[in-house]
FINU-381247 format. One record per residue (C-alpha): residue in three letters; x negated, y negated, z negated. Coordinates in pm, whole numbers. Layout:
BEGIN
+-----+--------+--------+--------+
!  aa !     px !     py !     pz !
+-----+--------+--------+--------+
! ala !      X !      Y !      Z !
...
+-----+--------+--------+--------+
This chain:
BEGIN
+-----+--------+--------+--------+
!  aa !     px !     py !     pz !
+-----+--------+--------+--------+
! unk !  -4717 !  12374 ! -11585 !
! unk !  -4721 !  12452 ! -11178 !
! unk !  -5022 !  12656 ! -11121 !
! unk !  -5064 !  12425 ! -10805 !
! unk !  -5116 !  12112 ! -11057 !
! unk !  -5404 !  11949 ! -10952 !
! unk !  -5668 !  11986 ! -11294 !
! unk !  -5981 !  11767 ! -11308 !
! unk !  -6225 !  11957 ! -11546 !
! unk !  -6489 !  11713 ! -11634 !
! unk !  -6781 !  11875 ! -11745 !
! unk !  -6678 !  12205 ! -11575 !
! unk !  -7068 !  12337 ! -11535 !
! unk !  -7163 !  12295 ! -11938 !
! unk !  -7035 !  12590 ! -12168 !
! unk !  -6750 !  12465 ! -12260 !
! unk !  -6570 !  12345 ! -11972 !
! unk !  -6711 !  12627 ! -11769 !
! unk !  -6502 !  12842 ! -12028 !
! unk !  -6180 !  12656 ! -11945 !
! unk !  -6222 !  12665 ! -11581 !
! unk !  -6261 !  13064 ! -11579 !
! unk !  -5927 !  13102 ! -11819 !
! unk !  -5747 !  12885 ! -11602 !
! unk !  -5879 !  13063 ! -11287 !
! unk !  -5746 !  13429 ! -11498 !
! unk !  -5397 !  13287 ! -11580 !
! unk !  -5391 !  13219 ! -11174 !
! unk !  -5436 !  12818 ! -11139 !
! unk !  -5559 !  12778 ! -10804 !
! unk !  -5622 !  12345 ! -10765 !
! unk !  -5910 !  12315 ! -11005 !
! unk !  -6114 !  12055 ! -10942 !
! unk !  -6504 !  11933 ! -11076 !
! unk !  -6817 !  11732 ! -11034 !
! unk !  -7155 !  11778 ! -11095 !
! unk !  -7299 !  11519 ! -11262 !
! unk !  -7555 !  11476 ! -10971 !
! unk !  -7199 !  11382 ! -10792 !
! unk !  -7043 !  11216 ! -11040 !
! unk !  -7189 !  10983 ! -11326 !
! unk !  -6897 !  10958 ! -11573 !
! unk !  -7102 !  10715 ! -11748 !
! unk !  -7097 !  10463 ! -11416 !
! unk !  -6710 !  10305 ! -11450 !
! unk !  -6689 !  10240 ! -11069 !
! unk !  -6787 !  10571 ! -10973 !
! unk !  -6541 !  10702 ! -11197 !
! unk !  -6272 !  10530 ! -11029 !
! unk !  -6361 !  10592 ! -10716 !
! unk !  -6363 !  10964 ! -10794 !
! unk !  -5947 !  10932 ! -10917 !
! unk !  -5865 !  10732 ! -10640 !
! unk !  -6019 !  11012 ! -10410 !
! unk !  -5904 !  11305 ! -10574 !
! unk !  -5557 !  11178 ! -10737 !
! unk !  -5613 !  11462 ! -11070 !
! unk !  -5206 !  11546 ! -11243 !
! unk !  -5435 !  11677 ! -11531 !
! unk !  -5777 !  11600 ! -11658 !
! unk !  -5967 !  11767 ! -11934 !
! unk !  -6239 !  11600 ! -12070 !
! unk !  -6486 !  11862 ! -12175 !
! unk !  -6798 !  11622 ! -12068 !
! unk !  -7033 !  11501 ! -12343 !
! unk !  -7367 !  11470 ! -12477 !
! unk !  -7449 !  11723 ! -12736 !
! unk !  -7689 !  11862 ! -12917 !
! unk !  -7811 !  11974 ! -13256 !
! unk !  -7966 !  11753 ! -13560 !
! unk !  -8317 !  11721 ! -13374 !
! unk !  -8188 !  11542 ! -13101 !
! unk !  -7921 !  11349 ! -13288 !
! unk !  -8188 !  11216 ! -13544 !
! unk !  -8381 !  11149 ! -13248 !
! unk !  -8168 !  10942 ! -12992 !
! unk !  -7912 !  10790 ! -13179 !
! unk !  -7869 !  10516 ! -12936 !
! unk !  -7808 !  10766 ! -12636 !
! unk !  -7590 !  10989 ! -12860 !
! unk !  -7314 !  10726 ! -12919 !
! unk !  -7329 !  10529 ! -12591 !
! unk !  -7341 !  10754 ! -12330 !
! unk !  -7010 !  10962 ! -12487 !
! unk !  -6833 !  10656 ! -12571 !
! unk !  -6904 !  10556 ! -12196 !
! unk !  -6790 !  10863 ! -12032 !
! unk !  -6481 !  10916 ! -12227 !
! unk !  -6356 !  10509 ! -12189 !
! unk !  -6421 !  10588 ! -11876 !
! unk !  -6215 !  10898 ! -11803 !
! unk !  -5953 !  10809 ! -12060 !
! unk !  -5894 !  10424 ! -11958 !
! unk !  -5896 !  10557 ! -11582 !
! unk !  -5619 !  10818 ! -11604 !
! unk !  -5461 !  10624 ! -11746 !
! unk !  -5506 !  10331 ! -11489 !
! unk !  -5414 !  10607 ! -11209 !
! unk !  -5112 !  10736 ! -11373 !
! unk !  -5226 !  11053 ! -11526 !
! unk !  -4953 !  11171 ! -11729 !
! unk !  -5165 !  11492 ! -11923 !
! unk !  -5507 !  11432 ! -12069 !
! unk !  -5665 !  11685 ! -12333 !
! unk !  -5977 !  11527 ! -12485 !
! unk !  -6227 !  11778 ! -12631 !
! unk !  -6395 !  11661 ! -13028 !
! unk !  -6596 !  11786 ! -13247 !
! unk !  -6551 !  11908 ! -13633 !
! unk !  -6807 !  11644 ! -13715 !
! unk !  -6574 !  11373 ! -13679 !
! unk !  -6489 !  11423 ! -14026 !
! unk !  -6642 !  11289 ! -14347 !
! unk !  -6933 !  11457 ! -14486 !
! unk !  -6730 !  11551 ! -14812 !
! unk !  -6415 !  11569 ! -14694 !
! unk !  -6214 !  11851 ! -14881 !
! unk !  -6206 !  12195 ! -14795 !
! unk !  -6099 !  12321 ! -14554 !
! unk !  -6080 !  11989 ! -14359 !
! unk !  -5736 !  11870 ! -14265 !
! unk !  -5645 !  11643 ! -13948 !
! unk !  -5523 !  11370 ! -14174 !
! unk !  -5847 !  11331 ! -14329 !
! unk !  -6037 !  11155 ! -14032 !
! unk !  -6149 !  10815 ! -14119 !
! unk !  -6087 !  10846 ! -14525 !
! unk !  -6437 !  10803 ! -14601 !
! unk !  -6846 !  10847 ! -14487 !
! unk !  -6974 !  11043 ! -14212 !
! unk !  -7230 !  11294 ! -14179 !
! unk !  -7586 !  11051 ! -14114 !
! unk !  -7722 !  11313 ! -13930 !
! unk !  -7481 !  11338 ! -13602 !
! unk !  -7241 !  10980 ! -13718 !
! unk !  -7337 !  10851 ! -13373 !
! unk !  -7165 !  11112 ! -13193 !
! unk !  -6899 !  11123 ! -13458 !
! unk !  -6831 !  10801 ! -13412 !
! unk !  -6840 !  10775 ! -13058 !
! unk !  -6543 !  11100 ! -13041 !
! unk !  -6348 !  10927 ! -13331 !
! unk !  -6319 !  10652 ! -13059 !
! unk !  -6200 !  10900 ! -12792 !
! unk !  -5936 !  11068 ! -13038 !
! unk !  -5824 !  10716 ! -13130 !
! unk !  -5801 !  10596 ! -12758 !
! unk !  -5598 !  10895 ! -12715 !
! unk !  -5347 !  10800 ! -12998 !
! unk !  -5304 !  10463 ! -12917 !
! unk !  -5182 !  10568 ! -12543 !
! unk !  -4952 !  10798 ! -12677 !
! unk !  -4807 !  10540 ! -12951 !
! unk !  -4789 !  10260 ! -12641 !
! unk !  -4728 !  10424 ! -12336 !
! unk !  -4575 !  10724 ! -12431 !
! unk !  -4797 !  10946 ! -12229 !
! unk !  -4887 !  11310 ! -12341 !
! unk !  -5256 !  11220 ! -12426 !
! unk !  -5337 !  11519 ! -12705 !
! unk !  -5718 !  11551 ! -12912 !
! unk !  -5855 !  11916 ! -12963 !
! unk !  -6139 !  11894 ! -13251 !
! unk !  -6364 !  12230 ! -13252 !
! unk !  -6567 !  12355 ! -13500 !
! unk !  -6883 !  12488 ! -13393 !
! unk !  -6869 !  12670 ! -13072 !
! unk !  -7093 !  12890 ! -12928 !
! unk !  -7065 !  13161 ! -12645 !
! unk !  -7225 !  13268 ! -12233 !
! unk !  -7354 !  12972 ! -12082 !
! unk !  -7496 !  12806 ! -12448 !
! unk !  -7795 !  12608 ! -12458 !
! unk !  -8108 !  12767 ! -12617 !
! unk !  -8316 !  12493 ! -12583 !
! unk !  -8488 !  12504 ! -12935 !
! unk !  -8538 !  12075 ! -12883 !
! unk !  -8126 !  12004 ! -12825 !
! unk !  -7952 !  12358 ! -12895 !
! unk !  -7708 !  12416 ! -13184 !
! unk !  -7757 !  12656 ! -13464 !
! unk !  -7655 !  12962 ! -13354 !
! unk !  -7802 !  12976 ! -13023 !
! unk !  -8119 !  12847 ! -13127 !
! unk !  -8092 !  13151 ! -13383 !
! unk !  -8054 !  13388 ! -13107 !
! unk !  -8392 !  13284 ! -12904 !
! unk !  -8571 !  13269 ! -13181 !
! unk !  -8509 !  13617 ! -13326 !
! unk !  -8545 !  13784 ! -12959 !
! unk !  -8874 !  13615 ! -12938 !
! unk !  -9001 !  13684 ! -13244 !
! unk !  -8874 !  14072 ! -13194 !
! unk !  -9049 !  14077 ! -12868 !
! unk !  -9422 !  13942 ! -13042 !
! unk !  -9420 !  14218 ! -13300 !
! unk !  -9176 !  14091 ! -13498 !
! unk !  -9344 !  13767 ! -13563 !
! unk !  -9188 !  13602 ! -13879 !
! unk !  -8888 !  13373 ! -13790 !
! unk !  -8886 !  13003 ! -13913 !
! unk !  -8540 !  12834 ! -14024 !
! unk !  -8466 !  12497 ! -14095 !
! unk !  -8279 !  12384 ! -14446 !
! unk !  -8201 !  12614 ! -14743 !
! unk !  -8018 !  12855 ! -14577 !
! unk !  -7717 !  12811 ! -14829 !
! unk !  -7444 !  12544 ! -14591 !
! unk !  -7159 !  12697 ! -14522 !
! unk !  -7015 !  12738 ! -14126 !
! unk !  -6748 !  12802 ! -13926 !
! unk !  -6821 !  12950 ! -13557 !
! unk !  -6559 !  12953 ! -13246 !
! unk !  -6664 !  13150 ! -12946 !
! unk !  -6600 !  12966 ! -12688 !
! unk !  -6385 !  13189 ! -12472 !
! unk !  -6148 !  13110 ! -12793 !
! unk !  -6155 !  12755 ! -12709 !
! unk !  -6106 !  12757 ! -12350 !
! unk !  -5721 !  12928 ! -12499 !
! unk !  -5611 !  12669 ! -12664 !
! unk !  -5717 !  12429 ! -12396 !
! unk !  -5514 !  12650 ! -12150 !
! unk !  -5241 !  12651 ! -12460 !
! unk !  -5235 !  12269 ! -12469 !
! unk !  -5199 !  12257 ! -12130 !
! unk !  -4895 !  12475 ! -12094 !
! unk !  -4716 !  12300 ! -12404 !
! unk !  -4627 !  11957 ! -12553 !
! unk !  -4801 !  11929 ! -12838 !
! unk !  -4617 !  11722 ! -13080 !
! unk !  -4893 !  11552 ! -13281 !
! unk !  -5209 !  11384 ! -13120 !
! unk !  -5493 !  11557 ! -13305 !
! unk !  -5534 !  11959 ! -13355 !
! unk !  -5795 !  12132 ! -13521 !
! unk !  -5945 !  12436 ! -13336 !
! unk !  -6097 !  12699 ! -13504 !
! unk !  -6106 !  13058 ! -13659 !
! unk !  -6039 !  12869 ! -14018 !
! unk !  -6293 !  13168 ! -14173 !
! unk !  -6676 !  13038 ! -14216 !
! unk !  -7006 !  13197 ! -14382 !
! unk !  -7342 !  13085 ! -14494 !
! unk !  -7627 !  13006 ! -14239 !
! unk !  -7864 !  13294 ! -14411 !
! unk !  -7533 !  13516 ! -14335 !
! unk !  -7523 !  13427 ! -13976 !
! unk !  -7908 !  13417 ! -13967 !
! unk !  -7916 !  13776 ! -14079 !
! unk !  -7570 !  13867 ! -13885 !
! unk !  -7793 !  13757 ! -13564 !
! unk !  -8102 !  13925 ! -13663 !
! unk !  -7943 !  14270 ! -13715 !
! unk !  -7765 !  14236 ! -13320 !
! unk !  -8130 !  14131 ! -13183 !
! unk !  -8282 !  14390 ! -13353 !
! unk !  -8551 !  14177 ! -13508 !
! unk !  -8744 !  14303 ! -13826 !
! unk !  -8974 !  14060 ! -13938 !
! unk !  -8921 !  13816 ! -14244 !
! unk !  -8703 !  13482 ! -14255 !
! unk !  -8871 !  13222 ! -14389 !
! unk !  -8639 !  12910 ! -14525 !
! unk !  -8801 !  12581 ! -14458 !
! unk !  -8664 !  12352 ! -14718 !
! unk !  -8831 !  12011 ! -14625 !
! unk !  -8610 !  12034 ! -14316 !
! unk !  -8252 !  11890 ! -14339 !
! unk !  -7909 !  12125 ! -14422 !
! unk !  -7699 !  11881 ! -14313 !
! unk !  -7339 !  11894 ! -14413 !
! unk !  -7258 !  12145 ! -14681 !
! unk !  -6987 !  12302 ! -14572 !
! unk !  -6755 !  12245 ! -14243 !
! unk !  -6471 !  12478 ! -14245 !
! unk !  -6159 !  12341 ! -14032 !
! unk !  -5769 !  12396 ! -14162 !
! unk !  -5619 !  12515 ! -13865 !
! unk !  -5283 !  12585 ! -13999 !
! unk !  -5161 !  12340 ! -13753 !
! unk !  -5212 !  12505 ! -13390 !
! unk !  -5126 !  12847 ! -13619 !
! unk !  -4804 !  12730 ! -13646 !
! unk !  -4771 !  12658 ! -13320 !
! unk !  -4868 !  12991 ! -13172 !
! unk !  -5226 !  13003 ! -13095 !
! unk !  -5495 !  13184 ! -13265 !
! unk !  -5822 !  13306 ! -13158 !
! unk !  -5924 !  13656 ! -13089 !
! unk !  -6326 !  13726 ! -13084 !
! unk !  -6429 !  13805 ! -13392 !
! unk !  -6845 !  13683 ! -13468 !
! unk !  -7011 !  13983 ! -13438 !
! unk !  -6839 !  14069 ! -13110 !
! unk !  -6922 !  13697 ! -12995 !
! unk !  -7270 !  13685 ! -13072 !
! unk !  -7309 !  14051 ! -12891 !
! unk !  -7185 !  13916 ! -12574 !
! unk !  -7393 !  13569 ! -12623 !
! unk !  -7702 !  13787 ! -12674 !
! unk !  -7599 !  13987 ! -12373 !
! unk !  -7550 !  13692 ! -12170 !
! unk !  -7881 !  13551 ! -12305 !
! unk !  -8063 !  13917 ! -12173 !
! unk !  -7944 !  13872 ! -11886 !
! unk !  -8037 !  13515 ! -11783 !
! unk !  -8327 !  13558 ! -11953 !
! unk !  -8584 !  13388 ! -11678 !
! unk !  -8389 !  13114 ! -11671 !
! unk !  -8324 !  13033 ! -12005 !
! unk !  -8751 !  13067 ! -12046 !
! unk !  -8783 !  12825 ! -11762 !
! unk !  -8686 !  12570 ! -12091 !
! unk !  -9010 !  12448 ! -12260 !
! unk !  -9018 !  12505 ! -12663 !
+-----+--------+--------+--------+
C-alpha cells in the first residue's frame, strides 16, 4: 500500500475511526481524507455520491455507525437499524459504483447469536437467534458484512469485514444515556469517588462474561488489513481473553481509586452471557494486540481526567 493512497475514513472524529486515522498518520500515510457529519450525511445517498465523485477515495474505511449501549438500543430500535443500514449501503454500494477496489467495513461481536458457542467462531454468524437487546444493530452490520461478501464473490473486489469485540479507549463516550459498559464504569466510579465515595449503582448481576479491545488495538489491524490481502471476508478482532463484569467493575474501581460499595441491580438486564471472540484467525495471520486491560483503562481514565469539562458538559 503507497502511503500516497488516497484513504477515506468515514467516521474519522468518533473513537474508533479517530484511532485509525492517528495509526495511519504514525506509519507515515500522508492523503487521509474525512467528513464531519455536519459535512457529510452518510445516511443522505446523493450526498454520498457527490462526496466520491469529488474526492475520488483508492481506500475507504467504514468506521461510521450508530452505537450505543443496551439503554439506547432498547430505546430506539427503529433508529438503531436504519440509520446503519443506510450509511453503510450507502458507502459500500457507492465504492463500489466509483470503482473502489479496497473497502474494510468495521462490525461488531454482537452480530453473533446470543448462544453461540464459546469462544465465537466466524462461521457461526447467522446459525441461529440474536441477542433481543442490540438485534437491530446486529442485524443492520450482518447486512454490511454480507454486502461485503457478495462483492467479493461477484466482482472480485477486495471488500474484507473486521468484527470487534467490545472496544473501548481516548475519545470513548461517557454519556451514562448511550455509553458502553466500560466507559460508563469509569464516570461513574470517578464521580462517586469525588462525592465521598458515594455508593456506585450497576446494572444486571454482575456475573456475564466480557471481552475488551482497546481501541488503539483495533486501529492495528485496520492498518494490518489495509497493508495485506486478506484471504477470507470476515475476521474476528479481539484479545480472545475475557472476564466477568464485577471483575472489570472492580478492575476499574481500584484505577479510579473509588472506595465506596457496588451495589448489583438485578431487575436491570445482563444481556448476553458471555461474548468472547475466537480470534485464531487474524493470529494466524500475524496480528495480535498489545495493550493489556489494566494499562488500557489507565490511559482511558487519563484521557477521561483530562477532558474532564467536556465530558461533564454531557447531561446524566
Amino acid at each position: 500500500m503507497d502511503k500516497a493512497t488516497k484513504i477515506y475514513i468515514a467516521g474519522h472524529n468518533g473513537m474508533v475511526g479517530s484511532a485509525i486515522w492517528r495509526a495511519l498518520s504514525t506509519k507515515g500515510y500522508t492523503n487521509l481524507i474525512g467528513a464531519s457529519s455536519t459535512e457529510l450525511d452518510l445516511r443522505n445517498q446523493q450526498a454520498v455520491k457527490d462526496f466520491m465523485a469529488k474526492e475520488k477515495p483508492e481506500v475507504i474505511i467504514d468506521a461510521a455507525a450508530k452505537v450505543g449501549g443496551i439503554l439506547a438500543n432498547n430505546n430506539f430500535p427503529y433508529q438503531f437499524i436504519m440509520e446503519n443500514m443506510q450509511i453503510q449501503n450507502n458507502l459500500v454500494d457507492t465504492a463500489l459504483q466509483t470503482g473502489v477496489e479496497k473497502f474494510i467495513f468495521l462490525g461488531s461481536s454482537c452480530i453473533y447469536p446470543k448462544l453461540a458457542p464459546q469462544p465465537l467462531k466466524e462461521e457461526y454468524l447467522l446459525t441461529d437467534t440474536l441477542e433481543p437487546t442490540n438485534e437491530w444493530y446486529a442485524i443492520a452490520k450482518i447486512t454490511g458484512v454480507k454486502a461485503c461478501q457478495a462483492i467479493r464473490k461477484q466482482f472480485g473486489k477486495d471488500y474484507v469485514s473486521l468484527m470487534p469485540t467490545n472496544l473501548y479507549g481516548t475519545h470513548d463516550n461517557f454519556d451514562l444515556n448511550s455509553s458502553h459498559v466500560l466507559p460508563a464504569m469509569i464516570r461513574k466510579f470517578h464521580e462517586a469517588k469525588v462525592n465521598n465515595n458515594a455508593p456506585v449503582t450497576l446494572w444486571g448481576s454482575g456475573t456475564p462474561m466480557r471481552e475488551f479491545l482497546f481501541v488503539d488495538d483495533m486501529a492495528q489491524s485496520v492498518v494490518f488489513a489495509l497493508e495485506n490481502i486478506l484471504p477470507d471476508y470476515l475476521y474476528n478482532v479481539g484479545t480472545g481473553e475475557d472476564l466477568t463484569i464485577k471483575h472489570l467493575a472492580e478492575t476499574i474501581q481500584k484505577i479510579t481509586g473509588h472506595q465506596g460499595d457496588i451495589i448489583w441491580d438485578a431487575t436491570k438486564p445482563d444481556g448476553t452471557p458471555r461474548k468472547l471472540m475466537d480470534i485464531s484467525k487474524m493470529h494466524a495471520l500475524g496480528w495480535k494486540h498489545q495493550v493489556r486491560l489494566e494499562e488500557g483503562i489507565q490511559k482511558t481514565y487519563d484521557w477521561f481526567l483530562g477532558n474532564i469539562e467536556n465530558v461533564k458538559k454531557i447531561k446524566l
